[in-house]
C-alpha beads as a LAMMPS data file, in Angstrom:
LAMMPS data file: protein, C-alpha beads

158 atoms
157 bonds

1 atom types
1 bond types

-500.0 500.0 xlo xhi
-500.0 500.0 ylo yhi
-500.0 500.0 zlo zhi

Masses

1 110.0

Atoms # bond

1 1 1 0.000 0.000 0.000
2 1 1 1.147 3.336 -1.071
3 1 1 2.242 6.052 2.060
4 1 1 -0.487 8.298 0.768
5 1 1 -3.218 6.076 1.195
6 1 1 -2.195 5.487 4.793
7 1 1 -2.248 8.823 5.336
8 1 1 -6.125 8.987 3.745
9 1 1 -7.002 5.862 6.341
10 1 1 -5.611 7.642 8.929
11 1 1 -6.930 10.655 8.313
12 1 1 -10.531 8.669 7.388
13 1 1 -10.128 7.381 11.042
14 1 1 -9.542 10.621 12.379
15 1 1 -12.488 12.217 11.364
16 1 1 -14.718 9.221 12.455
17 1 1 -14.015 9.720 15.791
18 1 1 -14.423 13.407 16.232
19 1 1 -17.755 12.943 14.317
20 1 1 -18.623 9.892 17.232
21 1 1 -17.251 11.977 20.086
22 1 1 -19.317 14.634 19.180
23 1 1 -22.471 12.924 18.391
24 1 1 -21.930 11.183 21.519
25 1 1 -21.203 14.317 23.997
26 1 1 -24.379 15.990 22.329
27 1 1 -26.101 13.460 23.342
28 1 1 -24.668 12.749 26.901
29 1 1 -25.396 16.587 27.582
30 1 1 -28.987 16.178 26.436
31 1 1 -29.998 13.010 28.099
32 1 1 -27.799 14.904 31.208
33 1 1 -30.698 17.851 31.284
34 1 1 -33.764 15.643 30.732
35 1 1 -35.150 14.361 34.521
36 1 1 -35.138 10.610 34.239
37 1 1 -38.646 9.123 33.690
38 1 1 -40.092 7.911 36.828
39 1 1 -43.137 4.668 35.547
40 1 1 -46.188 4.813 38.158
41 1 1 -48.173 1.537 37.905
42 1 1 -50.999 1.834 40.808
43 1 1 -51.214 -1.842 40.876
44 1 1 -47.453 -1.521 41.872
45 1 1 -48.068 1.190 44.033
46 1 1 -51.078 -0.371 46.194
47 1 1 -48.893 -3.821 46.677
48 1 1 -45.696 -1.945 47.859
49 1 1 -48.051 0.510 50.196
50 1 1 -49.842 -2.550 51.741
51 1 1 -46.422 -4.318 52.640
52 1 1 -44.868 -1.496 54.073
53 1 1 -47.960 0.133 56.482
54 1 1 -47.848 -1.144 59.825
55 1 1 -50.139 -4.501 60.558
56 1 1 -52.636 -2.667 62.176
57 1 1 -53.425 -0.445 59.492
58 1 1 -53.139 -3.691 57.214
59 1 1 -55.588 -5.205 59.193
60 1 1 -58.551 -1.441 58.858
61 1 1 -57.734 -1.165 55.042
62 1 1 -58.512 -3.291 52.252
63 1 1 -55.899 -3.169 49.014
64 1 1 -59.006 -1.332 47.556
65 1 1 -59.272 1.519 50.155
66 1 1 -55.506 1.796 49.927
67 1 1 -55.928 2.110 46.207
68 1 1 -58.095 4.981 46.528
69 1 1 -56.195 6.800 49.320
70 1 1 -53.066 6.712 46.768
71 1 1 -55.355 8.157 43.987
72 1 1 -56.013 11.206 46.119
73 1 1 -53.376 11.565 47.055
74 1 1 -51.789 11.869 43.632
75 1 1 -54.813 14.487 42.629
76 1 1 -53.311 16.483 46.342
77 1 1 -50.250 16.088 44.888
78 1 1 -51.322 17.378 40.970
79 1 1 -52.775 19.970 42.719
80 1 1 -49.928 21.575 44.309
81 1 1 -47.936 21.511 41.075
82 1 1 -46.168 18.228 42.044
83 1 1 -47.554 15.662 39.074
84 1 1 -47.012 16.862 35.263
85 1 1 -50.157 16.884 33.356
86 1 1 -48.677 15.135 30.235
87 1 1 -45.937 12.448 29.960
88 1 1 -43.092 14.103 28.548
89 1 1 -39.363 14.448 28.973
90 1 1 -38.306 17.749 29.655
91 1 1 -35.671 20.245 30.926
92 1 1 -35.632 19.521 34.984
93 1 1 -36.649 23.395 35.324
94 1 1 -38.398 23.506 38.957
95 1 1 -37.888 26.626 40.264
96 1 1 -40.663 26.590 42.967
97 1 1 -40.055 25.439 46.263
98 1 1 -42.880 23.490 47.582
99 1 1 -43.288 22.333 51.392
100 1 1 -45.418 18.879 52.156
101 1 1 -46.681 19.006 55.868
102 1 1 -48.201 15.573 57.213
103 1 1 -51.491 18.098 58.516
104 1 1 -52.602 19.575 55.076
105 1 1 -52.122 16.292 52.912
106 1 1 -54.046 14.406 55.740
107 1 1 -56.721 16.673 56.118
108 1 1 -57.312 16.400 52.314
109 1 1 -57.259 12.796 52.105
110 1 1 -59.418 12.240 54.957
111 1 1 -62.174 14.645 53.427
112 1 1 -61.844 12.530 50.156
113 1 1 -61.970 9.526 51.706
114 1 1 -65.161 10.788 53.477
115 1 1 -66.398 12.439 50.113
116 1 1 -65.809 9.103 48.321
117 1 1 -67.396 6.604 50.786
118 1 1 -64.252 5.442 51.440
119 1 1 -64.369 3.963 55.488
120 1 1 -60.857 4.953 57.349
121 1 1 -61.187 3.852 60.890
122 1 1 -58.215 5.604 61.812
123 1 1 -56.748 8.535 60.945
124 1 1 -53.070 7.262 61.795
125 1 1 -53.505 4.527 58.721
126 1 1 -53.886 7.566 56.475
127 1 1 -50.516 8.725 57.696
128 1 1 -49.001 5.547 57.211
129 1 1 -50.261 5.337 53.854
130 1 1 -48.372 8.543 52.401
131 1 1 -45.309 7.572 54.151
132 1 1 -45.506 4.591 52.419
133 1 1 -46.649 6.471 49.099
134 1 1 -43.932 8.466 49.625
135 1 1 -41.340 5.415 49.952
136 1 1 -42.580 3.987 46.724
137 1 1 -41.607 7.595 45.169
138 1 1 -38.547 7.193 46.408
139 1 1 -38.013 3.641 45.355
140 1 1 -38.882 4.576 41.794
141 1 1 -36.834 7.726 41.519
142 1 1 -40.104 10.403 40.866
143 1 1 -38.990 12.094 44.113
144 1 1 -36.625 15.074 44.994
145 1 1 -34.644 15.915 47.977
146 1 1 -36.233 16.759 51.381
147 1 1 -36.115 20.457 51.784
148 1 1 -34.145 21.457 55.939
149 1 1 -36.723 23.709 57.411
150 1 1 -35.799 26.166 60.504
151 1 1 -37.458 26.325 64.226
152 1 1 -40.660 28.434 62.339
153 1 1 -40.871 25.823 59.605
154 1 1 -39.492 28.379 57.056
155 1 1 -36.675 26.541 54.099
156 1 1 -33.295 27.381 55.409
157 1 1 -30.944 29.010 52.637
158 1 1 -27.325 27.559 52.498

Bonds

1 1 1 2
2 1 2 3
3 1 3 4
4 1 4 5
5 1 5 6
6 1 6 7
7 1 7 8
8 1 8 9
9 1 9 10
10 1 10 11
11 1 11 12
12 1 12 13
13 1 13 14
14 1 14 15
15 1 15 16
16 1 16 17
17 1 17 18
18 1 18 19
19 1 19 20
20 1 20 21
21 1 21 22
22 1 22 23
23 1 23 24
24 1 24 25
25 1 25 26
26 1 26 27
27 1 27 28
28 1 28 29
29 1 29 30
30 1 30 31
31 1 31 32
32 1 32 33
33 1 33 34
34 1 34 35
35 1 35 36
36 1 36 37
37 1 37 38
38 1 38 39
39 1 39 40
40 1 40 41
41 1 41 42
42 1 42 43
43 1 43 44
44 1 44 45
45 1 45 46
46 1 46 47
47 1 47 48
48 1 48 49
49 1 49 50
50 1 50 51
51 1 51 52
52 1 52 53
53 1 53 54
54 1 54 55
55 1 55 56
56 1 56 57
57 1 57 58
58 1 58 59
59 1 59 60
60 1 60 61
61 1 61 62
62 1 62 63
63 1 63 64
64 1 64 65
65 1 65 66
66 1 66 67
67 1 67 68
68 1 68 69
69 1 69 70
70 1 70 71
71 1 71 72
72 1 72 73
73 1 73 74
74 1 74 75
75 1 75 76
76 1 76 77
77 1 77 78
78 1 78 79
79 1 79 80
80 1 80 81
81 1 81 82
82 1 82 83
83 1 83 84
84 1 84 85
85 1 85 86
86 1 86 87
87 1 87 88
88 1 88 89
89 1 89 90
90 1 90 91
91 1 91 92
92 1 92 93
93 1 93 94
94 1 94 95
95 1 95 96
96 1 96 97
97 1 97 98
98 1 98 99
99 1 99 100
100 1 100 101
101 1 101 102
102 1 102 103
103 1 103 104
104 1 104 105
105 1 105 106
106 1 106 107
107 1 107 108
108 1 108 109
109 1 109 110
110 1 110 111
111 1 111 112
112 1 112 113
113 1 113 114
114 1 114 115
115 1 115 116
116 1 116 117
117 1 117 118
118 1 118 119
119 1 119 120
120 1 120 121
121 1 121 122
122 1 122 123
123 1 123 124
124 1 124 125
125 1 125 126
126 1 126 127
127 1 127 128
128 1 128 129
129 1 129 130
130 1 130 131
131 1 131 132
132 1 132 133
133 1 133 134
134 1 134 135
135 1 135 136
136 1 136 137
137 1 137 138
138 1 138 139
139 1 139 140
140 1 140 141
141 1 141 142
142 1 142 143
143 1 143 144
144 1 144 145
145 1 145 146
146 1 146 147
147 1 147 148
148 1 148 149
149 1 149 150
150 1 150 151
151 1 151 152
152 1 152 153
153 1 153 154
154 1 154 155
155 1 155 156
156 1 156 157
157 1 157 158
């Protein structure tokens, strides 16, 4: 083979890698600013809840109860600007701090549950159940850092 076609492989070989190692850190950087998608499945959701809630509160609610506690409180938490409307992937662009107290999430759930014929015994099981909601978040990666609050419960800035 002739020196000058070494030097066109070479060169050949060259530009095929800056062409990969660009098309590859374009995409790295993209996939980098896209939030990871998070897959709810309810069915999931109400078996990992009804493991994890103590056995007392297994013993008041029925998978079906459970199932509708965790649907409002997924509408409590669309409502505060916590669940996206759509499906999409998208720029993680939060800019809004927003604060979950047990009191106001309970409160709402406990006036669904009432609104929606849905018997809870105690209100203690409802608390167990968003703990437990909120675990399953966790475990499937649709949930954020816990914010440090101060003595008067306001977000302390580093």
């Amino acid at each position: 083979m002739e020196p000058i076609s070494w030097v066109f492989v070479a060169l050949a070989a060259l530009a095929t890698f800056v062409v990969a190692a660009v098309v590859i850190g374009r995409e790295a950087r993209r996939l980098d600013s896209v939030a990871p998608r998070a897959v709810y499945d309810i069915e999931q959701a109400v078996e990992f809840v009804s493991e994890r809630i103590p056995s007392a509160s297994q013993a008041r609610l029925t998978p079906g109860e459970v199932g509708w506690l965790l649907t409002f409180h997924l509408r409590w938490l669309h409502d505060k600007g916590l669940a996206p409307a759509d499906v999409i992937d998208r720029r993680q662009d939060i800019d809004r701090t927003t604060i979950i107290t047990d009191d106001s999430v309970v409160g709402y759930l406990l006036g669904e549950a009432e609104a929606n014929g849905v018997d809870v015994l105690d209100d203690v099981d409802v608390v167990n159940v968003v703990d437990a909601h909120l675990d399953y978040f966790d475990a499937i990666g649709a949930i954020g850092p816990s914010a440090r609050l101060d003595g008067d419960g306001q977000k302390e800035t580093p």
